[in-house]
Backbone as numpy.savetxt, mean C-alpha at the origin, in Angstrom:
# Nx Ny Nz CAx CAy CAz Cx Cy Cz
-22.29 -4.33 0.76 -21.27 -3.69 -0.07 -20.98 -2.31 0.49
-19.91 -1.70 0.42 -19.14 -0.48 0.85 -18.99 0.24 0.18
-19.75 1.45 0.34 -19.92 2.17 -0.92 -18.81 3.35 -0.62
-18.58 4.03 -1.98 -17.35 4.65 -1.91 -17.18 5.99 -0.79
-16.47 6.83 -0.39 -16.16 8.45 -0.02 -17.08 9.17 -0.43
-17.82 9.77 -0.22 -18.20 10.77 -0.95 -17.39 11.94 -1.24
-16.51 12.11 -0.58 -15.72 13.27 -0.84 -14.87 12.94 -2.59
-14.09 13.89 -3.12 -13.80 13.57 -4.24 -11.99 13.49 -3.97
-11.84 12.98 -4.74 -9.64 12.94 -4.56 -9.26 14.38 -4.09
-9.51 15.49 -5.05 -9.22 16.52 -5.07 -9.48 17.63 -3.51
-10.59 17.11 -2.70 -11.35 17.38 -2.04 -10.58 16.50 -0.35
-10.38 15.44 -0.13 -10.50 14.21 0.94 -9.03 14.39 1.01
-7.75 14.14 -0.23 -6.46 14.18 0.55 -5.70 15.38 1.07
-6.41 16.78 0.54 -5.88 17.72 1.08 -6.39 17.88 2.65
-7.74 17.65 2.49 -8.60 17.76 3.84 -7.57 16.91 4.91
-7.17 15.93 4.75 -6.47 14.95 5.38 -5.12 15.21 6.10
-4.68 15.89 5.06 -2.97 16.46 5.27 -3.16 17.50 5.90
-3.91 18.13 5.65 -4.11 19.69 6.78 -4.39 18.89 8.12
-5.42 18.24 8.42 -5.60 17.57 9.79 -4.50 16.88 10.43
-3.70 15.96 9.55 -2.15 15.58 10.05 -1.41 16.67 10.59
-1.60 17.50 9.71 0.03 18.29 9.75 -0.19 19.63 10.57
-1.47 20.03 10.29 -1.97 21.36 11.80 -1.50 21.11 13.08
-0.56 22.64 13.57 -0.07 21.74 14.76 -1.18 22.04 16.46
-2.41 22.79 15.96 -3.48 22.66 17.04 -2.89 23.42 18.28
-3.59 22.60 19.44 -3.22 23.05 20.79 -1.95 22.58 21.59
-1.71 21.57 20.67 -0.32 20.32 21.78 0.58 20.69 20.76
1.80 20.76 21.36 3.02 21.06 20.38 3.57 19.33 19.98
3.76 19.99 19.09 4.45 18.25 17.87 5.65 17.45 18.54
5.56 16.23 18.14 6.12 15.66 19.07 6.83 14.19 17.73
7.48 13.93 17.42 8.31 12.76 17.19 7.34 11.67 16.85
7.56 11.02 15.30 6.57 10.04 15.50 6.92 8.54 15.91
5.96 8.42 17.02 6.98 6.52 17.38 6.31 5.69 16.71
6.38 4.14 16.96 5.65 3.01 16.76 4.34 3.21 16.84
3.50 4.18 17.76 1.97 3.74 18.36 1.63 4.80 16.97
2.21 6.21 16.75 1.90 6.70 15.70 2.23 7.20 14.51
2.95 5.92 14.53 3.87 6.48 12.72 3.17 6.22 11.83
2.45 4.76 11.84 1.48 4.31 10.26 0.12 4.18 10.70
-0.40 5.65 11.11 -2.03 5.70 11.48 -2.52 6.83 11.24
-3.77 6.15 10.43 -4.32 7.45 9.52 -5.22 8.12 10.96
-5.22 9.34 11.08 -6.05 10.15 11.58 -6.48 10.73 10.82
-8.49 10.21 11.58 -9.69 11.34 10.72 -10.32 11.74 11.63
-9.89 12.65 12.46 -10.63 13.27 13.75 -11.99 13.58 13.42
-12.19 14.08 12.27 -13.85 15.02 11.35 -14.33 13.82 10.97
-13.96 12.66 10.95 -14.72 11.36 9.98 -15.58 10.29 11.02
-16.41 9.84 11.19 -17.27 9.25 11.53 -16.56 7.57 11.32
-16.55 7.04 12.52 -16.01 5.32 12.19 -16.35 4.81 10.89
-15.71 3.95 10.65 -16.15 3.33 9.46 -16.21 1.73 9.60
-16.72 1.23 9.19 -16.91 -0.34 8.96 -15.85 -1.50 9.43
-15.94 -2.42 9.48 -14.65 -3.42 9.48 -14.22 -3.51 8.14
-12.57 -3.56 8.01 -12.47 -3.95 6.70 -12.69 -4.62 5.72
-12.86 -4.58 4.61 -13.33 -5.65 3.66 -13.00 -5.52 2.03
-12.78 -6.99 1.71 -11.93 -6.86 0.18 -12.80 -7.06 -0.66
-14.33 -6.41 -0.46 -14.85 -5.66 -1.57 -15.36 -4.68 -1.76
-14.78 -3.66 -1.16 -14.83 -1.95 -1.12 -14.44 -1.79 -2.84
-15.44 -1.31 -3.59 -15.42 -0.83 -5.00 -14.10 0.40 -5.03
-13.16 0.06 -6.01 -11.99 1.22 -6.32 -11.91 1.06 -7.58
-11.46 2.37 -8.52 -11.53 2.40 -9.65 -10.15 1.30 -10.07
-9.83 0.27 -10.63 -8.24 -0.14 -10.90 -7.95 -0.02 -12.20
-6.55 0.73 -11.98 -5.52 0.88 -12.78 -4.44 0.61 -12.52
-4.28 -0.62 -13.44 -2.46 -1.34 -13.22 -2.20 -1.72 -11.96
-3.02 -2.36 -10.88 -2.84 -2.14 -9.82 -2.10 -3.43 -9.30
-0.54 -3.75 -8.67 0.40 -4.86 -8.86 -0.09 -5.85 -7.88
-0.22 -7.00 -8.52 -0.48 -8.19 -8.18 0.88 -9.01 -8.16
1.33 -9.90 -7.08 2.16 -11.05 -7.57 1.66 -12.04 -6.99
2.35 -13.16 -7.30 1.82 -14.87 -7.16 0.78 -14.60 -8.55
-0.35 -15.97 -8.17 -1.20 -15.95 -9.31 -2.03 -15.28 -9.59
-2.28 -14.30 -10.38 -3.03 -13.41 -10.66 -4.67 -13.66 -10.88
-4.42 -14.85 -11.29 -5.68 -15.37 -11.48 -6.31 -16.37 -10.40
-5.75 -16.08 -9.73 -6.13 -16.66 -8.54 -7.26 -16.57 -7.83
-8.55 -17.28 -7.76 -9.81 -16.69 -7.06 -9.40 -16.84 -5.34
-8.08 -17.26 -4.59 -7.35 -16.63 -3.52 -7.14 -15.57 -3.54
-7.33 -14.52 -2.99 -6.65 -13.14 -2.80 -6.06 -12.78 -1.58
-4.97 -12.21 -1.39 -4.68 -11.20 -0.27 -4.60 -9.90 -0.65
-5.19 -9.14 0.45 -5.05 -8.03 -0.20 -3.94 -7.09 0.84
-3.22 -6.46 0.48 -1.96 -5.41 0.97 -2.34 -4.59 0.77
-2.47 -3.49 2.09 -2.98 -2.25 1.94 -1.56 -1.51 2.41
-0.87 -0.83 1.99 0.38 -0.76 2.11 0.52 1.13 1.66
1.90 1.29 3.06 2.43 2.86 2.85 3.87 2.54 2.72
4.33 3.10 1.70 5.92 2.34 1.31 6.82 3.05 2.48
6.49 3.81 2.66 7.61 4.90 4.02 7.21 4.66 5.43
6.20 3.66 5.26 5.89 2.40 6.62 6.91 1.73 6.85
7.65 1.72 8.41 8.47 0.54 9.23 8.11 -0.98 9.05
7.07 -0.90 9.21 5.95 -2.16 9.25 6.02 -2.59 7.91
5.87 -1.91 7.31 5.00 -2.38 5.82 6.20 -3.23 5.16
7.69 -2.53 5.32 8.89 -3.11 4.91 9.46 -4.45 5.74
8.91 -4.65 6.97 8.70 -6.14 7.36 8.27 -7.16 7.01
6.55 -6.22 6.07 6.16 -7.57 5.73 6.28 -7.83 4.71
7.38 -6.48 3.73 7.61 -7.12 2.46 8.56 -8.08 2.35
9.50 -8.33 3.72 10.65 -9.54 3.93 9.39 -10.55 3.81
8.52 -10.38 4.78 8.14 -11.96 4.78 7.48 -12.15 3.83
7.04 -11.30 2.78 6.41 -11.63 1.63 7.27 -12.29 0.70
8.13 -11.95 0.40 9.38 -12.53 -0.03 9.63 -13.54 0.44
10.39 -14.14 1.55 10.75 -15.27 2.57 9.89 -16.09 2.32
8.11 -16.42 2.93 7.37 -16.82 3.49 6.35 -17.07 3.11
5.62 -16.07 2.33 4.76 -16.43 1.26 4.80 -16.69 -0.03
5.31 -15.67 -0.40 5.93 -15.69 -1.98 6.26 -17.30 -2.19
7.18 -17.32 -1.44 7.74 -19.06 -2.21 6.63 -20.34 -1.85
5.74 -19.74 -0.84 4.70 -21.01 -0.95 3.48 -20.78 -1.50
3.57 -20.06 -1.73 1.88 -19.61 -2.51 2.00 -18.91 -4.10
3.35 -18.92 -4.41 3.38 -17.99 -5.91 2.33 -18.08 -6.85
1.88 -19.51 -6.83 1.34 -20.75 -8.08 -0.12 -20.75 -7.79
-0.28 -20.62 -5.71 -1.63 -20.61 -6.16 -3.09 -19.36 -5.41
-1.94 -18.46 -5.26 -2.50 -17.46 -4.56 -2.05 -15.73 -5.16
-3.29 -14.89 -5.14 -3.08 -13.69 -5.53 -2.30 -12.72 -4.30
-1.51 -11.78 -4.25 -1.21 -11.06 -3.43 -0.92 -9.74 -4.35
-2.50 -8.92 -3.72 -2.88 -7.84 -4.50 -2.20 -6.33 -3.97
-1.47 -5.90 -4.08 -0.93 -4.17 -3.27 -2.15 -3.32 -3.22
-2.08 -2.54 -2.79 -3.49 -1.82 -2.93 -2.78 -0.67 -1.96
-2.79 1.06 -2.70 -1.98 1.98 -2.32 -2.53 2.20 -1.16
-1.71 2.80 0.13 -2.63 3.68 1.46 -1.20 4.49 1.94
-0.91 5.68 0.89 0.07 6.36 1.59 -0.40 7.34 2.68
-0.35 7.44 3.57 -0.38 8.50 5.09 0.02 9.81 4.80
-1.17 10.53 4.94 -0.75 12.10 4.44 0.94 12.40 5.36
0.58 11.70 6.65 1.77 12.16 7.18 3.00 11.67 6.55
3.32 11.03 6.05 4.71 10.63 5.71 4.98 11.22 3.96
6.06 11.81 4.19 6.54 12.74 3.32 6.43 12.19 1.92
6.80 11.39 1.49 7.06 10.79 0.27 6.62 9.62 0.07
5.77 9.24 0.77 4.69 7.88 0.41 3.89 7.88 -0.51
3.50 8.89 -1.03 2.13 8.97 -1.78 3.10 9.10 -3.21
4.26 10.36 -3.11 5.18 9.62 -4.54 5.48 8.35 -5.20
6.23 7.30 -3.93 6.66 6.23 -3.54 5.73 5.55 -4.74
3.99 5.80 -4.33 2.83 4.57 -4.56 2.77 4.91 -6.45
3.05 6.66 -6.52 2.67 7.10 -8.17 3.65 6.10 -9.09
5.07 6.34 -8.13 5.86 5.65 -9.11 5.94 4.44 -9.04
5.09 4.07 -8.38 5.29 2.22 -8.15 4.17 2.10 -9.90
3.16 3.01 -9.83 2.07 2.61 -10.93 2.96 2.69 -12.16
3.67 3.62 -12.38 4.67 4.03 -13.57 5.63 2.42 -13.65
6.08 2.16 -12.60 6.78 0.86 -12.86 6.07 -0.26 -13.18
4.73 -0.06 -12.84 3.94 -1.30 -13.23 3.52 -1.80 -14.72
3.71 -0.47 -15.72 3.57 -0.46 -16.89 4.39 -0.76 -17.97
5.40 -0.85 -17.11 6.64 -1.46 -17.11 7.15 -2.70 -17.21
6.26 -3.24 -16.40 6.50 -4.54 -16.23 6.36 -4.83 -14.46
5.19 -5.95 -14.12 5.19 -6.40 -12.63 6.58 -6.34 -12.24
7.37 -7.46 -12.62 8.65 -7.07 -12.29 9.39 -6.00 -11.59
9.59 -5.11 -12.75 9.81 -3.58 -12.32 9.30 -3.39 -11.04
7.76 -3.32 -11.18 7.50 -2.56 -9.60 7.53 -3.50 -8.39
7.81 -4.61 -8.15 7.99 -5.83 -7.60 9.38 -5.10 -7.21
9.92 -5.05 -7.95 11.55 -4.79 -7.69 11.96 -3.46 -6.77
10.98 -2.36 -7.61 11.09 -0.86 -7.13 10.93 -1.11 -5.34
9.24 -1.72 -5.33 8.90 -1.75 -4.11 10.16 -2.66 -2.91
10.37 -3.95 -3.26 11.54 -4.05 -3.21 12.60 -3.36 -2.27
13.40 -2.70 -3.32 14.50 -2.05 -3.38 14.18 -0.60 -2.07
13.02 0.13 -2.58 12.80 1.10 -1.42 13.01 0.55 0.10
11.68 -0.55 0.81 11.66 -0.79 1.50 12.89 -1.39 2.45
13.88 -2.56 1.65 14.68 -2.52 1.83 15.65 -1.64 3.09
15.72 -0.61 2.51 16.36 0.32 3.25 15.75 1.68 3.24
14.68 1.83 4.38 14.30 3.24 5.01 14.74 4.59 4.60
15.84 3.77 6.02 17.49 4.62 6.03 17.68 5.37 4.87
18.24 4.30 3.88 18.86 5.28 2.80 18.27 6.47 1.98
16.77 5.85 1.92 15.98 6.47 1.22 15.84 8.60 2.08
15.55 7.98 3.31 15.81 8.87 4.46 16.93 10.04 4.15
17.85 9.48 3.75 19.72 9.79 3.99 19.63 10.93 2.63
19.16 10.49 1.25 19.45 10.47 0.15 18.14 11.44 -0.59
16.93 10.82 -0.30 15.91 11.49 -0.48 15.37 10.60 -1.46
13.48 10.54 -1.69 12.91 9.56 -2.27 13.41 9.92 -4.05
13.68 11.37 -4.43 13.44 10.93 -5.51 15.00 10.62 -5.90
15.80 11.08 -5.47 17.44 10.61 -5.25 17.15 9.53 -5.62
16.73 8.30 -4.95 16.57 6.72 -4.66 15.68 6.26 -5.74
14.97 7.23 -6.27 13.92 6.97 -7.33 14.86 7.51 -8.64
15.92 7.91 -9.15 16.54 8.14 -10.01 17.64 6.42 -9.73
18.39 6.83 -8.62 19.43 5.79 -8.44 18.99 4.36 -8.96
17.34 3.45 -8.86 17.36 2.63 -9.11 16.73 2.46 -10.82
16.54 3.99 -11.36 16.47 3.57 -12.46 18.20 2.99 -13.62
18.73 4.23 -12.91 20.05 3.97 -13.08 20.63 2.88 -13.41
20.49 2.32 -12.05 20.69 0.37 -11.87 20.14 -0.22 -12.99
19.21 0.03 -13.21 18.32 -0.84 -14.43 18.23 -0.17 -16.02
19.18 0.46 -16.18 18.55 1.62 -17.36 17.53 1.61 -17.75
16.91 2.29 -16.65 15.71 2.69 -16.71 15.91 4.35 -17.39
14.87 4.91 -17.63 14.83 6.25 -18.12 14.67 7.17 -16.82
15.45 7.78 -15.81 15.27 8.35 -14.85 14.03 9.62 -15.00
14.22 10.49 -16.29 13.66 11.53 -16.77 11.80 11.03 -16.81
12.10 9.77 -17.52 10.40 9.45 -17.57 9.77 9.00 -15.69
10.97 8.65 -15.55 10.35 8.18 -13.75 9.72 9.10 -13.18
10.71 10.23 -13.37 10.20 11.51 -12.37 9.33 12.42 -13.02
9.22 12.56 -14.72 8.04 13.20 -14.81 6.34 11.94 -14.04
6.69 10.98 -14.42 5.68 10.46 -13.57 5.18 10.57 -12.53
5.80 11.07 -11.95 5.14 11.58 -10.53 3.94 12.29 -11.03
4.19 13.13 -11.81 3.12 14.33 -12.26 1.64 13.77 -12.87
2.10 12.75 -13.20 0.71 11.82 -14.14 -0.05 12.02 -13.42
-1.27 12.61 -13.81 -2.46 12.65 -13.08 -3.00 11.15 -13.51
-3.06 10.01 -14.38 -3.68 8.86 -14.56 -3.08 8.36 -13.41
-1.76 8.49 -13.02 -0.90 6.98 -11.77 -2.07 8.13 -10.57
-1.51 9.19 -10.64 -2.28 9.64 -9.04 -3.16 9.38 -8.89
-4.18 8.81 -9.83 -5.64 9.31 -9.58 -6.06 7.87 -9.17
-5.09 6.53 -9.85 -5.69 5.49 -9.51 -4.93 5.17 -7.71
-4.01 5.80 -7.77 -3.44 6.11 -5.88 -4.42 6.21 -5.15
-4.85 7.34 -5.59 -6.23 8.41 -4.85 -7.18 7.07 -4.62
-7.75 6.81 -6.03 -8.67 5.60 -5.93 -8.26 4.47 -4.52
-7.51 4.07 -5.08 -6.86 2.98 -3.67 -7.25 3.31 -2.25
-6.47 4.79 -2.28 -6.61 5.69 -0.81 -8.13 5.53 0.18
-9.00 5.83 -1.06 -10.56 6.49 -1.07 -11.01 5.20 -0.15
-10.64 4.07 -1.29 -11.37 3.06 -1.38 -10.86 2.39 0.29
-9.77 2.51 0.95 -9.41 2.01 1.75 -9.88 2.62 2.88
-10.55 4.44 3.15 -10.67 4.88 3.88 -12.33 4.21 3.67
-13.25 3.80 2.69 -14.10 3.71 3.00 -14.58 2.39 3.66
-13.34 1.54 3.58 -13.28 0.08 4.18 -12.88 -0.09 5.43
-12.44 0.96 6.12 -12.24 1.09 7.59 -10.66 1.07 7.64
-9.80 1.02 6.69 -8.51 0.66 6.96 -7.68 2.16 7.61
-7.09 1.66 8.67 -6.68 3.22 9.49 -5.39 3.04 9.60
-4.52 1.52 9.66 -3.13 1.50 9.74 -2.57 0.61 8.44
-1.62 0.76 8.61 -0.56 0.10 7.56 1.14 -0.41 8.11
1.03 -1.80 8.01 0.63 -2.30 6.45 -0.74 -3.37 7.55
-2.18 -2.89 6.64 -3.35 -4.03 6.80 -3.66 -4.80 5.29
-3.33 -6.27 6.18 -3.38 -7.56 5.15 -4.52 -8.06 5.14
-5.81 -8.27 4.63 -6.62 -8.56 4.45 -6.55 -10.02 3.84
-7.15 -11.32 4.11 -7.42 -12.82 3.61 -8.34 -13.23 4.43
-9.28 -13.27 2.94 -10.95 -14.02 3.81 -11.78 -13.81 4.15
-11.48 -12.05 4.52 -12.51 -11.21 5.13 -11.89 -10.82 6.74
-10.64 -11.81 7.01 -9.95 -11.21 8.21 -8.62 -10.34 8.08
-8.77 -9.41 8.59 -7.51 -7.93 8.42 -6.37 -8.38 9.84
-5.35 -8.31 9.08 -4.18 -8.43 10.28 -3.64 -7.36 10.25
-3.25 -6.26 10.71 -2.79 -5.07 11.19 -1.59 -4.56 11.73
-0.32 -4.14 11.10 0.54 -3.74 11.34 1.61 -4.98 11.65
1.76 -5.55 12.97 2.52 -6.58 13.51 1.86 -7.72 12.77
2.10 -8.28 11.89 1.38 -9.40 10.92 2.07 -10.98 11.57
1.07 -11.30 11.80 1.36 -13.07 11.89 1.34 -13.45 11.02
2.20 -14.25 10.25 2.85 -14.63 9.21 2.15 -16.13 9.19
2.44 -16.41 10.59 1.78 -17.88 10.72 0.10 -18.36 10.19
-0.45 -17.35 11.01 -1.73 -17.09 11.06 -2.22 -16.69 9.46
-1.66 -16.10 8.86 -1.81 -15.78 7.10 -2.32 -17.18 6.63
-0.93 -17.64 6.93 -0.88 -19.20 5.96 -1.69 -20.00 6.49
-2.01 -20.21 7.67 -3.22 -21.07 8.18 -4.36 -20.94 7.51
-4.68 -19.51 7.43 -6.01 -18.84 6.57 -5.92 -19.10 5.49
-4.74 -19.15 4.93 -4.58 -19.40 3.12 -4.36 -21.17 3.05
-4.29 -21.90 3.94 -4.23 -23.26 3.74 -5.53 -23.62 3.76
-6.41 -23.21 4.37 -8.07 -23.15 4.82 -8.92 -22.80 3.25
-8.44 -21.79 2.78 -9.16 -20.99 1.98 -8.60 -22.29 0.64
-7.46 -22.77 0.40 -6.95 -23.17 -1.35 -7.89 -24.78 -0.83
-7.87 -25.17 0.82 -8.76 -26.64 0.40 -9.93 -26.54 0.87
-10.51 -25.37 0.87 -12.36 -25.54 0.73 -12.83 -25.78 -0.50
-14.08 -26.83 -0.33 -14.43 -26.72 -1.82 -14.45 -25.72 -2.45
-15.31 -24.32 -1.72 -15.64 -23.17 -2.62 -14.70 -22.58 -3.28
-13.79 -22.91 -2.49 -12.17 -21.72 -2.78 -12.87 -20.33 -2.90
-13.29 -20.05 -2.23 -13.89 -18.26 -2.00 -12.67 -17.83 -1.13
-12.97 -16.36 -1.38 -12.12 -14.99 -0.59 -12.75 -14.24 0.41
């Protein structure tokens, strides 16, 4: 078992964002593909292979397909990830419609100190979750969707606009950000993922095997066809 951070929320994501964002000895440079969705912990000591039973505190934390599913996948996901919005197409496309009925597909927050508005992105995904799965199914959704716009417009712009769409209460969206209950179960997620070895995003976890960024879609469902006809049906 994988025991948690020792560091505390308050303590580990500031530490984190200063190490991202210090610009050191090399002058800053553009982030590409090799380093847009990768956590750097220069001060942190390797950590483990990943694994989907790293203890995290949960709150509201969005599941779709069957919830009750002793299948799990687990999505370790940064919403202002290139990647991560790929594999929410094929989650949609590809899994979603073959596994709704008999498989869990669990989110589990990992916003990147580096990316500006990810860690909002994940607060208000929890606020939508209370809401209704739906809702944040949709939110998440709707962001990924389009980068771009979000980019163009700004997260919380895009975070008013789709309450709009839905009469939603824009006013309650954005004081949510502030909730220390949504942040803290973020944080939790975060903690819990740094103590499981997870360094990029989006990492899909089924079975005990992590697929990493460029996700084989194929390879998922092989693992999840394996896993629903073993006798044990274990994760």
């Amino acid at each position: 078992m994988i025991t948690a951070v020792a560091l505390t929320g308050a303590v580990l994501w500031p530490l984190i964002a200063e190490q991202q964002s210090s610009p050191g000895d090399k002058p800053s440079k553009p982030a590409t593909k090799d380093d847009c969705c990768v956590l750097e912990l220069p001060s942190f000591p390797a950590a483990g292979a990943a694994s989907d039973n790293a203890k995290t505190t949960v709150i509201a934390r969005h599941v779709e397909g069957n919830s009750k599913s002793p299948v799990r996948v687990l999505i370790y996901e940064d919403l202002q990830c290139p990647d991560c919005s790929i594999f929410r197409k094929a989650l949609d496309e590809r899994l979603l419609p073959r596994y709704r009925t008999s498989v869990a597909f669990e989110h589990r927050d990992f916003p990147l100190p580096k990316h500006a508005w990810a860690r909002e992105a994940a607060v208000a995904t929890r606020y939508f979750q209370t809401l209704g799965p739906n809702v944040a199914a949709e939110f998440r959704r709707t962001i990924q969707e389009d980068l771009d716009r979000v980019k163009s417009v700004g997260f919380r712009q895009s975070l008013i606009e789709f309450c709009r769409g839905r009469r939603l209460y824009a006013d309650k969206a954005l004081a949510a950000l502030s909730n220390s209950t949504f942040a803290q179960a973020v944080e939790a997620d975060f903690q819990a993922g740094v103590a499981a070895g997870i360094r990029r995003t989006p990492t899909v976890v089924v079975g005990g095997k992590s697929f990493v960024e460029t996700i084989d879609v194929e390879e998922i469902q092989t693992t999840l066809d394996a896993l629903l006809e073993g006798p044990a049906r274990s994760h």
